[in-house]
C-alpha positions as CSV (number, residue, x, y, z in Angstrom):
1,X,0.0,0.0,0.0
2,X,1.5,3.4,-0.6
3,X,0.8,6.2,1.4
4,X,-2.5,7.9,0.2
5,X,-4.0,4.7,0.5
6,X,-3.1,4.5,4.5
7,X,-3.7,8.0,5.1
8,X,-7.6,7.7,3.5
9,X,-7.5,4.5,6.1
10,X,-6.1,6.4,9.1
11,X,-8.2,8.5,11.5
12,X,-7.1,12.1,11.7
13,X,-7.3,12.4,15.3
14,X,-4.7,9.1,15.9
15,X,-2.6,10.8,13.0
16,X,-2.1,14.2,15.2
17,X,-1.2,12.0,18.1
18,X,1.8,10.6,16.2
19,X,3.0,13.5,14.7
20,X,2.8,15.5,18.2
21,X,4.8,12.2,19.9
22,X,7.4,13.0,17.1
23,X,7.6,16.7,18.2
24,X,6.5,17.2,13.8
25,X,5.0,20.8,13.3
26,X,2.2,20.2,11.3
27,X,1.3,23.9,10.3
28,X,-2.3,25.7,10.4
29,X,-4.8,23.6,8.4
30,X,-2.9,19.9,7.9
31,X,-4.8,17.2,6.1
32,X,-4.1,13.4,6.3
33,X,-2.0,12.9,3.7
34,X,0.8,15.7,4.6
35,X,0.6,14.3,8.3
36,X,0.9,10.9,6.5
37,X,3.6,11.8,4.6
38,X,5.7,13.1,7.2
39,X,5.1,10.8,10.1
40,X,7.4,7.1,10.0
41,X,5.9,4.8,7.5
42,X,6.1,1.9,10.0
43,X,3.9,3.8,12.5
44,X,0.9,4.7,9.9
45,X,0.8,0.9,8.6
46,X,0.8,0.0,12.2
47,X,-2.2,2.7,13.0
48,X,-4.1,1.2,9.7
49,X,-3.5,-2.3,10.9
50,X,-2.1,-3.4,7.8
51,X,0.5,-6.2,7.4
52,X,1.1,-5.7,3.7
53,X,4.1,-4.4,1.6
């Protein structure tokens, strides 16, 4: 799965909590996928659930 496909999976609350627990500024009006984007890859397939490549 690439990462548009996790970040429409994600919820955007649990995707602020990861980015605040990595100190990442997200600006004034982030969506899912720039959080996505900038948050560890292993930590948003975790948050989906997903097991795949």
């Amino acid at each position: 799965m690439d990462v548009e496909e996790l970040a429409k999976k994600a919820k955007l609350k649990d995707l602020k909590e990861i980015a605040k627990k990595h100190d990442i500024k997200l600006g004034r009006c982030p969506t899912k996928l720039t959080i996505a984007k900038k948050i560890p890859r292993e930590e948003l397939k975790a948050l989906v659930g997903g097991s795949e490549k």
